[in-house]
C-alpha positions in Angstrom: 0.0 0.0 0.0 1.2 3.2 -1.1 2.0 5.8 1.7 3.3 9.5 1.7 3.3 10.9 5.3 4.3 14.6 5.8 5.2 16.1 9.0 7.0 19.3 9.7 4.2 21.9 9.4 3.4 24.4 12.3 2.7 28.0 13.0 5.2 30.1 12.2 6.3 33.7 12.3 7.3 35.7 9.4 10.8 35.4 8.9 11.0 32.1 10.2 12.1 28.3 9.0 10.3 25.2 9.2 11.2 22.0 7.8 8.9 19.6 5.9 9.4 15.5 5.8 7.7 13.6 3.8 7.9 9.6 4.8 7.2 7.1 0.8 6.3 3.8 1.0 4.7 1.3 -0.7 6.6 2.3 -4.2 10.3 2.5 -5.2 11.0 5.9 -4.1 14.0 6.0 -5.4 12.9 5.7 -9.0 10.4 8.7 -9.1 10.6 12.3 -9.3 8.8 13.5 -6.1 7.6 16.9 -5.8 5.8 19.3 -2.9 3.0 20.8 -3.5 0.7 23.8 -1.7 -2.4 24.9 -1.5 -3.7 27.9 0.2 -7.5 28.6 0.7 -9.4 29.9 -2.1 -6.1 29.7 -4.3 -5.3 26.8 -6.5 -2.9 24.7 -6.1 0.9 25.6 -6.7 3.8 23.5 -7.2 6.5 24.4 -5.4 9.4 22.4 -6.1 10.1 18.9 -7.8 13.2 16.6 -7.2 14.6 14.1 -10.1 14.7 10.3 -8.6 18.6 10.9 -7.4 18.5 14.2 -6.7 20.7 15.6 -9.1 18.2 18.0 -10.2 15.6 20.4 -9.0 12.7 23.0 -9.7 11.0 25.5 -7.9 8.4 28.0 -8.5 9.6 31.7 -8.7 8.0 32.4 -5.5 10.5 30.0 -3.5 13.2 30.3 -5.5 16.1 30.9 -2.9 14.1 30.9 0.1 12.9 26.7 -0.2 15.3 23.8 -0.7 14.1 20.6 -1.7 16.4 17.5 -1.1 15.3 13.4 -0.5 17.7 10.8 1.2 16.6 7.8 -0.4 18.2 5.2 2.1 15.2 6.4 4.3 12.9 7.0 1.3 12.4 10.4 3.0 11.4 13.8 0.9 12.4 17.2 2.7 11.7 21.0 2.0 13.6 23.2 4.0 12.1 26.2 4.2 13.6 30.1 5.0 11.9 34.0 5.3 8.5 32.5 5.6 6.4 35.0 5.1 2.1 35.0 5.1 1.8 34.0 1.1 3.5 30.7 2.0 0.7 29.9 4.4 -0.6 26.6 3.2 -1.4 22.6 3.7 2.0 21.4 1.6 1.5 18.1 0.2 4.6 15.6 -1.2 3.4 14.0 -4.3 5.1 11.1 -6.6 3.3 10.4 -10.2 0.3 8.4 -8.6 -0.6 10.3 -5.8 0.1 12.8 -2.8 -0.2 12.8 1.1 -3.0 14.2 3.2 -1.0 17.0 4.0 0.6 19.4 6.8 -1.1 22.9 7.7 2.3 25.2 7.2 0.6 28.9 9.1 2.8 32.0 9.1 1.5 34.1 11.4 3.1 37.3 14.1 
């Protein structure tokens, strides 16, 4: 049974870091391009950053770019997205995603 579990979200204050973790199994990991994905109420959903299956290469939406890293360690079949200079437009559920499916989610607030 496939499984993406994310964990990492919180309440934050602007200018502040957080760190997302997104636990695969189920599926070879390894082997897929995984992405993070957000969605913010009444907004459509954005991606915000996408991985190749060994990590050599990444993408990110203009509105991350330099302030979000996205990295995987695929011993633990683990997905991260380190996060920097939050601000209020990042406040979102962020969702890791592979080809066939995402997570449920973790609430990411940025809030004084």
């Amino acid at each position: 049974q496939v499984q993406l579990v994310e964990s990492g979200g919180g309440l934050v204050q602007p200018g502040g870091s957080l760190r997302l973790s997104c636990a695969a199994s189920g599926f070879s990991f390894s082997a897929y391009v995984m992405s993070w994905y957000r969605q913010a109420p009444g907004k459509e959903r954005e991606l915000v950053a996408s991985i190749s299956a060994i990590g050599g290469s990444t993408n990110y939406a203009d509105s991350v770019k330099g302030r979000f890293t996205i990295s995987r360690d695929n011993a633990k079949n683990t997905l991260y997205l380190q996060m920097h200079n939050l601000n209020a437009e990042d406040t979102a559920i962020y969702y890791c995603a592979w080809r066939s499916g995402r997570g449920q989610g973790t609430q990411v607030t940025v809030s004084s």
